[in-house]
C-alpha positions as CSV (number, residue, x, y, z in Angstrom):
1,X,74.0,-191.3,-63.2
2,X,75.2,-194.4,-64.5
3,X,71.5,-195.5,-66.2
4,X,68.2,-194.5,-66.0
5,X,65.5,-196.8,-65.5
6,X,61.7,-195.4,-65.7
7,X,58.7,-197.3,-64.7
8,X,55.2,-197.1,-64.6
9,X,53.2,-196.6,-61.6
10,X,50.0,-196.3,-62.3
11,X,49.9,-193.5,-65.1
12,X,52.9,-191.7,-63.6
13,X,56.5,-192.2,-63.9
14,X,59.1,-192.8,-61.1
15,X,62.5,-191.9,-62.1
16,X,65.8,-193.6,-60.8
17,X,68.7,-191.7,-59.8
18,X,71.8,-194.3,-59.2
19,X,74.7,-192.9,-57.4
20,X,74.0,-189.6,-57.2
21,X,76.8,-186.5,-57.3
22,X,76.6,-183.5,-55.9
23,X,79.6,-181.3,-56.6
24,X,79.5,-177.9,-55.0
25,X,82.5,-175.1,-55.6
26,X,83.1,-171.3,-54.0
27,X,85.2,-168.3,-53.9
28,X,86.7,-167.3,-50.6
29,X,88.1,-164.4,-50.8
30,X,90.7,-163.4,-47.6
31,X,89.5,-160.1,-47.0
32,X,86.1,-161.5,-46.4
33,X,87.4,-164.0,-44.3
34,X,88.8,-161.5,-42.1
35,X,85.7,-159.3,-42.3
36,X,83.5,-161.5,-40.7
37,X,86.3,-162.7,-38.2
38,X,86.6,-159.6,-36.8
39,X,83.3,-158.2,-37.5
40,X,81.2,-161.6,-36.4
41,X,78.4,-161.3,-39.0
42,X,77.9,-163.9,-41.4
43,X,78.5,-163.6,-45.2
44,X,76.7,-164.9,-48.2
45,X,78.7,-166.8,-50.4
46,X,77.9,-166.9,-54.5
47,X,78.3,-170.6,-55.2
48,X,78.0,-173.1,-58.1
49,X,75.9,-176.4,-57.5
50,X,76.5,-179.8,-60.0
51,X,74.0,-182.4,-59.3
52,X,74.4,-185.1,-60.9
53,X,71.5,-186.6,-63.4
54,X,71.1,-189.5,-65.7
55,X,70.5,-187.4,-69.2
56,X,69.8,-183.9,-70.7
57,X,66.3,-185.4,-71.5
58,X,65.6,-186.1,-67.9
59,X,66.2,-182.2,-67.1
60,X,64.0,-181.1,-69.8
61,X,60.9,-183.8,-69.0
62,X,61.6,-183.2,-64.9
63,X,62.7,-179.6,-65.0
64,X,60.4,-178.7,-62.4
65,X,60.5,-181.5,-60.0
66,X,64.3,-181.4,-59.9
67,X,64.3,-177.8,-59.1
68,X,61.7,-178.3,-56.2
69,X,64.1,-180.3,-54.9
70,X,67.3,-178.3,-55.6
71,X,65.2,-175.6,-53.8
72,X,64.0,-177.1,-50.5
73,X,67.8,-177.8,-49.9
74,X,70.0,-175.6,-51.0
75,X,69.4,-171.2,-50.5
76,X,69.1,-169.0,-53.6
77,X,68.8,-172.0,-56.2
78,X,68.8,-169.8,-59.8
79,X,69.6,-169.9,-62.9
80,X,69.4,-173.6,-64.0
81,X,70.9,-175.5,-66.8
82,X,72.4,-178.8,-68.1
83,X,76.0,-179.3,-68.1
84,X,77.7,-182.5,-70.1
85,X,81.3,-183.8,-69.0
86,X,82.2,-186.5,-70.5
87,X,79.9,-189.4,-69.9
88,X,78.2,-187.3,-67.2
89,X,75.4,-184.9,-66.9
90,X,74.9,-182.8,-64.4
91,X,71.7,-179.8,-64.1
92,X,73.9,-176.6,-62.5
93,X,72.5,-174.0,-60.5
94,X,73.8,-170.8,-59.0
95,X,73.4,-171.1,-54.9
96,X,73.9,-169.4,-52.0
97,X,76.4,-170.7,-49.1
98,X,77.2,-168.8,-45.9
99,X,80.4,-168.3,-44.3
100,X,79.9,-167.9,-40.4
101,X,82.2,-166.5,-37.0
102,X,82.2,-169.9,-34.8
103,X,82.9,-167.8,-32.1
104,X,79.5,-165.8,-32.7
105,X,77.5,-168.8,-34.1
106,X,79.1,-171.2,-31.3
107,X,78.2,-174.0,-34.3
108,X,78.2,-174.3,-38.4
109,X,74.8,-173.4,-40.0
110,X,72.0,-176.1,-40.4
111,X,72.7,-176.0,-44.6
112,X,74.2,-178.7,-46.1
113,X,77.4,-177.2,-46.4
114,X,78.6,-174.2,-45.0
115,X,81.6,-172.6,-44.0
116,X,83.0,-170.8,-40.6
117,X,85.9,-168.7,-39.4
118,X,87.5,-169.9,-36.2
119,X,89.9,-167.1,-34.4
120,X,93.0,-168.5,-33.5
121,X,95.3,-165.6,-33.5
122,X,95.8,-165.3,-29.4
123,X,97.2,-169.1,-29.4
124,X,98.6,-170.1,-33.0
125,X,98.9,-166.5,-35.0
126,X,96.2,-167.8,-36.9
127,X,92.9,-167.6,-38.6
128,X,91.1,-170.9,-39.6
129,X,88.4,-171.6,-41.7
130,X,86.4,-175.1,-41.0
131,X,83.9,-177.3,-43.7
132,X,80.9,-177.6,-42.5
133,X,78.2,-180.6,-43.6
134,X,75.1,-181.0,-41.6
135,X,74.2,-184.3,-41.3
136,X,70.6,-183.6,-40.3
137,X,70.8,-181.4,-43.7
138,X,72.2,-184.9,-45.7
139,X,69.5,-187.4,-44.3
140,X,66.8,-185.3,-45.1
141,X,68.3,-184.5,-48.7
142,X,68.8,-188.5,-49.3
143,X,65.5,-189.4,-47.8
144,X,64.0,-187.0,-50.1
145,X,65.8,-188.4,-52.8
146,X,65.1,-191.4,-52.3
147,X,61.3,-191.2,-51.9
148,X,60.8,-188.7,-54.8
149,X,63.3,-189.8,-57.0
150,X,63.6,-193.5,-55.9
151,X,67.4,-192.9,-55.9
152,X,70.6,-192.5,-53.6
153,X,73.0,-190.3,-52.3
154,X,76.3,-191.7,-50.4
155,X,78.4,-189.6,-48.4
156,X,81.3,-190.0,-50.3
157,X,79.9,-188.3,-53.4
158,X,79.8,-184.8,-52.2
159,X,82.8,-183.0,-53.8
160,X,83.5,-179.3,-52.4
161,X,85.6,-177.2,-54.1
162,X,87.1,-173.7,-52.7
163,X,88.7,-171.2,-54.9
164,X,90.9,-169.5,-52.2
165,X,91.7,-165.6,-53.4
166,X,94.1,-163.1,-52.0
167,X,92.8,-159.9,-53.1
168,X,94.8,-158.2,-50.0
169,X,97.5,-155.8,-51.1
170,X,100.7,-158.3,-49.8
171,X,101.0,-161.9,-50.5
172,X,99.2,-164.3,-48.1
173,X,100.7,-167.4,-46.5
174,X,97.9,-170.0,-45.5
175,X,98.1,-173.7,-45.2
176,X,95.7,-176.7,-46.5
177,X,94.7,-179.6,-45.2
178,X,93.6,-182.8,-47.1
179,X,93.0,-181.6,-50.7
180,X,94.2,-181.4,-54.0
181,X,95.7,-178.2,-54.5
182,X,95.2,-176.7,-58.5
183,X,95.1,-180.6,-59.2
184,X,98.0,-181.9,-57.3
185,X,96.8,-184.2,-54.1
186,X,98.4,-182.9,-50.5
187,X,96.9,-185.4,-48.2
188,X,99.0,-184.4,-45.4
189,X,98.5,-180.9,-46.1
190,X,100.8,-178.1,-47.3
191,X,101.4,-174.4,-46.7
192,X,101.4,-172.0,-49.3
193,X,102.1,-168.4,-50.3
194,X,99.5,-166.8,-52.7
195,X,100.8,-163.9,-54.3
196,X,98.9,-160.1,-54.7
197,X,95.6,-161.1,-56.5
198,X,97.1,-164.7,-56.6
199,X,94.3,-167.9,-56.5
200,X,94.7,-171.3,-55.9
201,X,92.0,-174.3,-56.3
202,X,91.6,-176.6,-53.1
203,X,89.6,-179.6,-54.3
204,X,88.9,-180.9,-50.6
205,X,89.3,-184.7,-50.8
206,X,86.7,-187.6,-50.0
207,X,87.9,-188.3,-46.6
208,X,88.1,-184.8,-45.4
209,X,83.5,-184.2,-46.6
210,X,83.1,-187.7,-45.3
211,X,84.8,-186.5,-41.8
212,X,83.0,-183.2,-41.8
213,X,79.8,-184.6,-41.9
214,X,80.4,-187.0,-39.3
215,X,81.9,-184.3,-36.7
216,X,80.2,-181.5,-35.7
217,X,83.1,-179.3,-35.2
218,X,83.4,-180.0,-39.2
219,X,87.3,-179.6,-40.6
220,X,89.7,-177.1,-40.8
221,X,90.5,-176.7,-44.6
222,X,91.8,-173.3,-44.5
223,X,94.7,-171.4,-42.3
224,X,95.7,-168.0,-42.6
225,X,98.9,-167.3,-41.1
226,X,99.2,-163.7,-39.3
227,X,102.5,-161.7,-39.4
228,X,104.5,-161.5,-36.3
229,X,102.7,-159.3,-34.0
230,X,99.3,-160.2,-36.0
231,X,97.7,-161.9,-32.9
232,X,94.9,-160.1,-30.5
């Protein structure tokens, strides 16, 4: 946050959360994603939530009331704890996110974020993987922010970051859309070839969240491309 301002309201204390972050990172690993494309159910993710706060004295006075909150909107909140970069504090939690079959769902979960597999093997020789944000999920996160908090949340400030890992036993070519791959910015996209046990960081960018929560058919961040002969 870039300040903190408390007041009194009667004999409690409202705090102000300006410009709120919320960065939230994964592992995806390709075997998975093929496992629930072909199998249909959906997987728990382990993921890392960052929300952004205006000190490390705020966490240890609010503790509670910021975990309520972490808890009534994001699944299998744990193991909290303050985290300082730079001029910016942030309380980190260990979360759960899902990664669903589109074709079995017919939609993205009603989380905040979540991820799905879309089947594209027949057509394209492909297997996607799309970013889900529920706006429904958003509005009632910033309205609860706002009103408990007296705070904000713009849509612009949610940063999702994928660790992509091939842990198949031949290299994988995929492609990327939009994102900053291991810190170098592919707006346009690029294809890639991750090695045996190779991983690569996708840092999706701004205009890619902001477009995902705005659409409900979210956006294709991830392709898998199938060998010759790969499709149905």
């Amino acid at each position: 946050m870039r300040r903190l301002l408390v007041i009194v309201v009667g004999l409690g204390l409202a705090i102000f959360l300006v410009g709120c972050k919320v960065n939230v990172s994964t592992d995806l690993f390709i075997s998975d994603i093929k496992t629930v494309r072909d199998g249909g159910k959906p997987l728990d993710l382990n993921g890392l939530l960052k929300f952004e706060i205006p000190s490390k004295t705020t966490f240890n006075r609010d503790q509670a009331k910021i975990e309520g909150l972490l808890k009534a909107h994001f699944k299998g909140v744990k193991n909290l704890r303050v985290i300082e970069q730079g001029m910016e504090t942030y309380v980190a939690a260990d979360i759960q996110l899902t990664l669903y079959n589109i074709d079995k769902e017919h939609s993205f979960g009603s989380d905040l974020i979540s991820f799905a597999v879309v089947d594209h093997r027949e057509k394209h020789n492909l297997t996607a993987v799309g970013l889900g944000i529920s706006e429904e999920a958003y509005q009632t996160l910033a309205k609860d922010i706002r009103g408990k908090f007296i705070g904000k949340i713009d849509s612009d400030s949610i940063k999702v970051t994928v660790y992509v890992n091939n842990d198949e036993s031949e290299p994988a070519a995929i492609g990327v859309a939009s994102a900053y791959v291991d810190g170098q910015p592919f707006p346009l996209g690029k294809n890639i070839t991750l090695d045996k046990r190779g991983k690569c960081e996708l840092v999706i960018s701004r205009i890619a969240t902001v477009y995902a929560l705005k659409n409900i058919s979210g956006f294709m961040v991830i392709r898998i491309f199938e060998p010759k002969g790969g499709s149905k």
